[in-house]
PLY file of the C-alpha trace (Angstrom):
ply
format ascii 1.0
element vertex 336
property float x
property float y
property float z
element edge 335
property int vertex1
property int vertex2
end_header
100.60 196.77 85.58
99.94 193.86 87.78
97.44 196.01 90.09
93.56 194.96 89.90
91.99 198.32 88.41
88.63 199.42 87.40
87.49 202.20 85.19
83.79 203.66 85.36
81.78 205.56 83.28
78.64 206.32 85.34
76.08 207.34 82.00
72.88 208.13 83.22
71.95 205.50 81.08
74.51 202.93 80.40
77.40 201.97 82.48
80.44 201.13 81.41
83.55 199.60 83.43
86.85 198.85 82.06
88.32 195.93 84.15
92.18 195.40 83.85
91.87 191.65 84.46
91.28 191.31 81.11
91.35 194.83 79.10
87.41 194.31 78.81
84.91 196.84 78.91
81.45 195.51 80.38
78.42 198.20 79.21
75.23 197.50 80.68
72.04 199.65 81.28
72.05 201.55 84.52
68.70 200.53 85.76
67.13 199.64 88.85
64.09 197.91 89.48
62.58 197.36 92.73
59.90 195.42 94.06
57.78 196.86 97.02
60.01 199.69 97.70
62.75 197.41 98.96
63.74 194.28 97.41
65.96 194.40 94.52
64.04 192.48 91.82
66.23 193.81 88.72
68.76 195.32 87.20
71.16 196.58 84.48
69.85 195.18 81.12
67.32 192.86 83.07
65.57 195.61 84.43
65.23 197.96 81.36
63.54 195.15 79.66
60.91 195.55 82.13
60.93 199.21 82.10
57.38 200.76 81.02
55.89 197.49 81.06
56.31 196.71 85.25
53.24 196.73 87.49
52.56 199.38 90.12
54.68 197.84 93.22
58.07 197.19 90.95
59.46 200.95 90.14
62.07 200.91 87.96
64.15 203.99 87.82
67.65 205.71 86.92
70.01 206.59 89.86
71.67 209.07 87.77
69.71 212.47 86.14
71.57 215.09 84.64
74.95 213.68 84.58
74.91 213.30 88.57
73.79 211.24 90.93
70.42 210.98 91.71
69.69 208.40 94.29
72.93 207.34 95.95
71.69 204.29 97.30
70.58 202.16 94.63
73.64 203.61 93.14
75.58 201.95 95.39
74.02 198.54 94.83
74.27 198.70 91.00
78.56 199.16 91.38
78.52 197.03 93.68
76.37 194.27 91.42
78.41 195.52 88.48
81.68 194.64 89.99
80.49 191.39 91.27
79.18 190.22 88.17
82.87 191.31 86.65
85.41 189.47 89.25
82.71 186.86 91.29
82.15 186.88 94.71
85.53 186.87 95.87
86.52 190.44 95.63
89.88 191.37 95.63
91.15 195.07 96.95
91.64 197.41 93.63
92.10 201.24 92.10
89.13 202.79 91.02
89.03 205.44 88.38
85.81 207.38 87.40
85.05 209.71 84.96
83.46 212.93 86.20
81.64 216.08 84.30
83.52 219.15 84.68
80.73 221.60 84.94
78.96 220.59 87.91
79.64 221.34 91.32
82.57 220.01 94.56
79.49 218.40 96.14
78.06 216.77 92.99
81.56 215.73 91.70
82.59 214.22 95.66
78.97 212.45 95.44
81.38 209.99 92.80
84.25 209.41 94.74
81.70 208.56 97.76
79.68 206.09 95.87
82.54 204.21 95.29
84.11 204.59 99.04
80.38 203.71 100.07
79.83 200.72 97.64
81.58 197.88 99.38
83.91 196.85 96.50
87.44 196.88 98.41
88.45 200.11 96.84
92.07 200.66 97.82
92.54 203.73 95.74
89.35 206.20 94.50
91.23 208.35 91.67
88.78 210.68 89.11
89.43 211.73 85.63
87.33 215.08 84.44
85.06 213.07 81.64
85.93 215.58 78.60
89.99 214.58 78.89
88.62 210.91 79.13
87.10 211.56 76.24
89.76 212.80 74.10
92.22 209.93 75.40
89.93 207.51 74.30
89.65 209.26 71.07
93.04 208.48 70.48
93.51 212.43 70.73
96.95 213.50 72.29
95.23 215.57 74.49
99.18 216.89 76.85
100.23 219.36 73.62
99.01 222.85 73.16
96.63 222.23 70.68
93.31 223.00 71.32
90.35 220.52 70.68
87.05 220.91 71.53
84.93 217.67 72.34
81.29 217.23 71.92
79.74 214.49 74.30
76.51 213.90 73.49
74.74 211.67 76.52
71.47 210.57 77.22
70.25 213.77 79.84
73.06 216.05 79.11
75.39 217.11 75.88
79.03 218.53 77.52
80.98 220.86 74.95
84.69 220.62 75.96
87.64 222.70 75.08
90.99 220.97 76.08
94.93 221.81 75.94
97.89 220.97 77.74
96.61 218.38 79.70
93.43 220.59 81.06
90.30 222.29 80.36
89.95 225.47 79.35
86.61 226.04 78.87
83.12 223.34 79.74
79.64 223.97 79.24
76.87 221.26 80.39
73.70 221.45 79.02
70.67 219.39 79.91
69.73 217.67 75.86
70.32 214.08 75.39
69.08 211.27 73.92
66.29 211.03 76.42
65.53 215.30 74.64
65.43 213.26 71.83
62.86 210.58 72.69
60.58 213.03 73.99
59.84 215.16 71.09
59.85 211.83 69.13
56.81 211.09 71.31
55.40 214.47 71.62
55.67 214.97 67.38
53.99 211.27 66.90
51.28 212.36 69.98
50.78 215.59 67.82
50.39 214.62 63.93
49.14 211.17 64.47
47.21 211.00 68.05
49.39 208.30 68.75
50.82 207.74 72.23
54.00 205.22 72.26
56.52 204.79 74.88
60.11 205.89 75.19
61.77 202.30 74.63
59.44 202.22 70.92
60.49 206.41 70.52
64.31 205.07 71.35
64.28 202.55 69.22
62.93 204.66 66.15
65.30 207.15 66.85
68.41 204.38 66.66
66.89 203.15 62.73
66.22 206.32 61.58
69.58 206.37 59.32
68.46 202.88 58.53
64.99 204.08 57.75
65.64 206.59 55.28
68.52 204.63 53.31
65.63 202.55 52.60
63.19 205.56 51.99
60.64 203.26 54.18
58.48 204.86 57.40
58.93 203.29 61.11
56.42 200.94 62.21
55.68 201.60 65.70
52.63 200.04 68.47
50.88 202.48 70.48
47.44 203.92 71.96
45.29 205.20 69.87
44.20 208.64 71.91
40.73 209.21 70.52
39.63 205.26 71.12
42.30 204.88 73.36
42.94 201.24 71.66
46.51 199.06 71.11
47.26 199.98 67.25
49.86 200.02 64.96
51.36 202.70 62.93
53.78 203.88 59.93
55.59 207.02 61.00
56.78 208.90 58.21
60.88 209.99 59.20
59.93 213.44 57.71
57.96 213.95 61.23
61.31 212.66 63.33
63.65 214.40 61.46
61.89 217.92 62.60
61.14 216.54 65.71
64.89 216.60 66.55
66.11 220.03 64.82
65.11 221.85 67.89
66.95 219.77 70.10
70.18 219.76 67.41
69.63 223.75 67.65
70.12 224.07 70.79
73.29 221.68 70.84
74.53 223.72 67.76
73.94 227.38 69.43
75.82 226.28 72.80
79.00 224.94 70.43
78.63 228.46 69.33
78.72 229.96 72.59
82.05 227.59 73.68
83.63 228.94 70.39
83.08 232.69 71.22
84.85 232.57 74.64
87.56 230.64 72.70
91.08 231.75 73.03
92.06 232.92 69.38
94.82 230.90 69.07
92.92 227.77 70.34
90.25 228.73 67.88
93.01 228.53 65.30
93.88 225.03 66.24
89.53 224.36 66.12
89.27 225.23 62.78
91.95 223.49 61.53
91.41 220.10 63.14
87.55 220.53 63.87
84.85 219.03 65.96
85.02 215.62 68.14
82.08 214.11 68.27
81.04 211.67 70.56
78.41 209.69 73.20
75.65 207.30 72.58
73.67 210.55 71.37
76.06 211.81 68.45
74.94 208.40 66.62
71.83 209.80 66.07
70.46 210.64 62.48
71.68 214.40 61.14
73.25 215.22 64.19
77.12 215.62 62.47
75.80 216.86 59.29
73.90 219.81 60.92
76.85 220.40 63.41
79.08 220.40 60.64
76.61 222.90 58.79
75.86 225.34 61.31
79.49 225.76 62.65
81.05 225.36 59.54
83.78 222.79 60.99
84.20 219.67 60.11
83.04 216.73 62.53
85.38 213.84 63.56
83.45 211.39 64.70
84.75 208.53 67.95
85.41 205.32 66.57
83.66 203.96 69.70
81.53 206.80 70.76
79.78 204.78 73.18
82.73 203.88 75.21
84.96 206.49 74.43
85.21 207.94 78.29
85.94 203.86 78.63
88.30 203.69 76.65
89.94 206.79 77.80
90.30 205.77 81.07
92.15 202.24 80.22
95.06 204.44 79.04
95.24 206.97 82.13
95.29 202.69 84.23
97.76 201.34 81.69
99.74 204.64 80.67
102.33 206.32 83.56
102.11 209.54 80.86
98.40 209.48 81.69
98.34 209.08 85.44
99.16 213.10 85.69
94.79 213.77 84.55
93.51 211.68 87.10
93.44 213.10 90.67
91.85 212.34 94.38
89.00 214.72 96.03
89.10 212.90 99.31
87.95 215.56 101.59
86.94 218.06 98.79
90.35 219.04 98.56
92.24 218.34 95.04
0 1
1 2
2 3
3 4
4 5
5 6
6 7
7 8
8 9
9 10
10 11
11 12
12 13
13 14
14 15
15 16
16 17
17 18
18 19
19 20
20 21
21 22
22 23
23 24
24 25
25 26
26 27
27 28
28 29
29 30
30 31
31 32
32 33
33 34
34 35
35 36
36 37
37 38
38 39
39 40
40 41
41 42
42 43
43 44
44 45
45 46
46 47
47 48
48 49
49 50
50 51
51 52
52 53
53 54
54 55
55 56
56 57
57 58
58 59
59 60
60 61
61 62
62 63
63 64
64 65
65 66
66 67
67 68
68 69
69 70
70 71
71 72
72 73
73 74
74 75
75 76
76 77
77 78
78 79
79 80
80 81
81 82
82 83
83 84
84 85
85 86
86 87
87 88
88 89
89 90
90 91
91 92
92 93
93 94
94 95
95 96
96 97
97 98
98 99
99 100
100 101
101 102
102 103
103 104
104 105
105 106
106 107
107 108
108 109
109 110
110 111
111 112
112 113
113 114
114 115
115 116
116 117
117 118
118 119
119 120
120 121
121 122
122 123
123 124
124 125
125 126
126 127
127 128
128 129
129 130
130 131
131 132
132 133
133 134
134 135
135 136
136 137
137 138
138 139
139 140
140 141
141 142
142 143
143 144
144 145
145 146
146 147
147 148
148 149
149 150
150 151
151 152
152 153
153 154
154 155
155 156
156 157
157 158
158 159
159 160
160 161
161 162
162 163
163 164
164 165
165 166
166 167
167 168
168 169
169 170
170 171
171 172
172 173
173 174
174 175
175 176
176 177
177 178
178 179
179 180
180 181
181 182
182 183
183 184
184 185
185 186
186 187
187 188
188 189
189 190
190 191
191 192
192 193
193 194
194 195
195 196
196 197
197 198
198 199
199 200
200 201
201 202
202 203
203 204
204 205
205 206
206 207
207 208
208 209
209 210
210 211
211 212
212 213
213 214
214 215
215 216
216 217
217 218
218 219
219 220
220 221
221 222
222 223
223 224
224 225
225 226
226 227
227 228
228 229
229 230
230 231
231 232
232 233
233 234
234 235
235 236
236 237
237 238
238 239
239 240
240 241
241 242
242 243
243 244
244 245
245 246
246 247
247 248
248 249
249 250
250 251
251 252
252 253
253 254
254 255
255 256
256 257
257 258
258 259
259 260
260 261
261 262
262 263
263 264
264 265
265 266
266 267
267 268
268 269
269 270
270 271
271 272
272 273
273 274
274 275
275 276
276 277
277 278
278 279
279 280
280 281
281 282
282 283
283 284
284 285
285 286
286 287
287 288
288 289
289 290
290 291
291 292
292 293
293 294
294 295
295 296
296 297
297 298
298 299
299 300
300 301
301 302
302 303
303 304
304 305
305 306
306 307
307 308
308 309
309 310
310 311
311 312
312 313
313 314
314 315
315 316
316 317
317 318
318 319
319 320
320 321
321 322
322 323
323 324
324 325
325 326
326 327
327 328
328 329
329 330
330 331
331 332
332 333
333 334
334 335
């Protein structure tokens, strides 16, 4: 296919474009920082460094919450950025193809499709794949036969449980735990048993060794506030105090698999239980998570090769694939 194309993953936390130049995928962090409330001093990977540690007139901020867009704007300037940084300032006309969630409203999912017509990249062609079949395509799952499969995307804000046949969805459910759920009660729990505040780059990055941690039955060492003296310190966190930190969280992902599977056709739910669980997003890496899916469903887990490019990787094949091309569809207009 001799056609410039671009595939993007809009993560509320990473981005992730596949360019067809060279069958790359670029990932960066979908940051923003700016300085004064207008210039852009920052972003991607650049600006996350800074993040928690800018001063008062340099906010750095997320344009995406939830699994939609947030601020259109800056938005707008990271593609546009992005893409520069990916083909150099001489832009040449392309197809864009970007992955949307499938439960969230017309207006939310043509907010995508207008970010791109909006971003000044030469788009000659704004097509959009429904994330969850992204997904499963980039799970190497042959997602156009009748059997069922039910995908578990575990992001950064939200977690979307997927059930897909035939080419479709048959059933979605969006629900607002992530990663960034995750860091939270990692700070909350550490705030709680030790009177330790820390920030949510140190709670991510305990979070990402915890499997590390425990293979080498050793606590995190973390650097925080001390909230009685309210002095730098540092720390040893026991895992113990993680690992129930997240159950909740892994609960509530758990109960709303549960609620997907009752509303399952039976004969779908035949196809469930004998193939199981996908699991993917930069979330399902986390510590437990599988296991305890595994456990409270009583289905096994496959988990992505790639899980944090999977919806990446997904939508190379619907660029490079004519079988593919059927999943991916325009909403110019609103209309399908």
């Amino acid at each position: 296919m001799n056609t410039l194309s671009f595939g993007i993953d809009l993560g509320t936390s990473n981005i992730r474009i596949y360019n067809s130049a060279d069958d790359s995928i670029f990932i960066e962090k979908n940051m923003i920082a700016i300085e004064n409330k207008k210039n852009i001093f920052a972003y991607g990977d650049s600006a996350f460094e800074m993040y928690e540690k800018a001063p008062g007139n340099i906010n750095i901020s997320y344009p995406l919450s939830n699994g939609v867009i947030a601020d259109i704007n800056n938005m707008k300037t990271l593609v546009k950025f992005f893409i520069t940084d990916l083909v150099g300032a001489n832009m040449k006309p392309a197809d864009y193809y970007i992955a949307v969630p499938t439960d969230v409203t017309e207006v939310e999912k043509k907010a995508f499709y207008d970010l791109i017509k909006e971003s000044n990249v030469k788009a000659r062609k704004i097509m959009v794949v429904e994330k969850a079949i992204a997904d499963g395509l980039g799970m190497d799952i042959d997602i156009k036969n009748s059997q069922g499969v039910l995908v578990v995307d575990v992001g950064y804000n939200t977690t979307e449980i997927t059930i897909l046949s035939l080419g479709g969805i048959v059933l979605s459910k969006l629900i607002k735990t992530g990663g960034y759920r995750f860091d939270e009660a990692i700070i909350n729990a550490v705030r709680r048993e030790l009177s330790l505040f820390i920030g949510y780059k140190t709670a991510e990055n305990v979070k990402n060794n915890l499997n590390l941690l425990e293979a080498a039955k050793e606590s995190a060492v973390v650097y925080g506030r001390d909230i009685v003296t309210g002095l730098p310190v540092e720390r040893k966190i026991p895992t113990n105090i993680v690992d129930e930190a997240l159950n909740e969280h892994f609960a509530q992902i758990i109960d709303n698999i549960k609620v997907i599977l009752e509303r399952t056709p039976p004969e779908l739910a035949a196809d469930i239980y004998k193939h199981g669980i996908y699991l993917t997003g930069g979330g399902s890496l986390v510590n437990h998570l599988a296991e305890k899916i595994e456990k409270g469903t009583g289905l096994r887990v496959n988990m992505a090769e790639n899980p944090l490019s999977s919806v990446a990787i997904g939508l190379s094949r619907v660029i490079k694939n004519d079988n593919y091309r059927s999943v991916a569809y325009s909403i110019e207009g609103m209309g399908r």
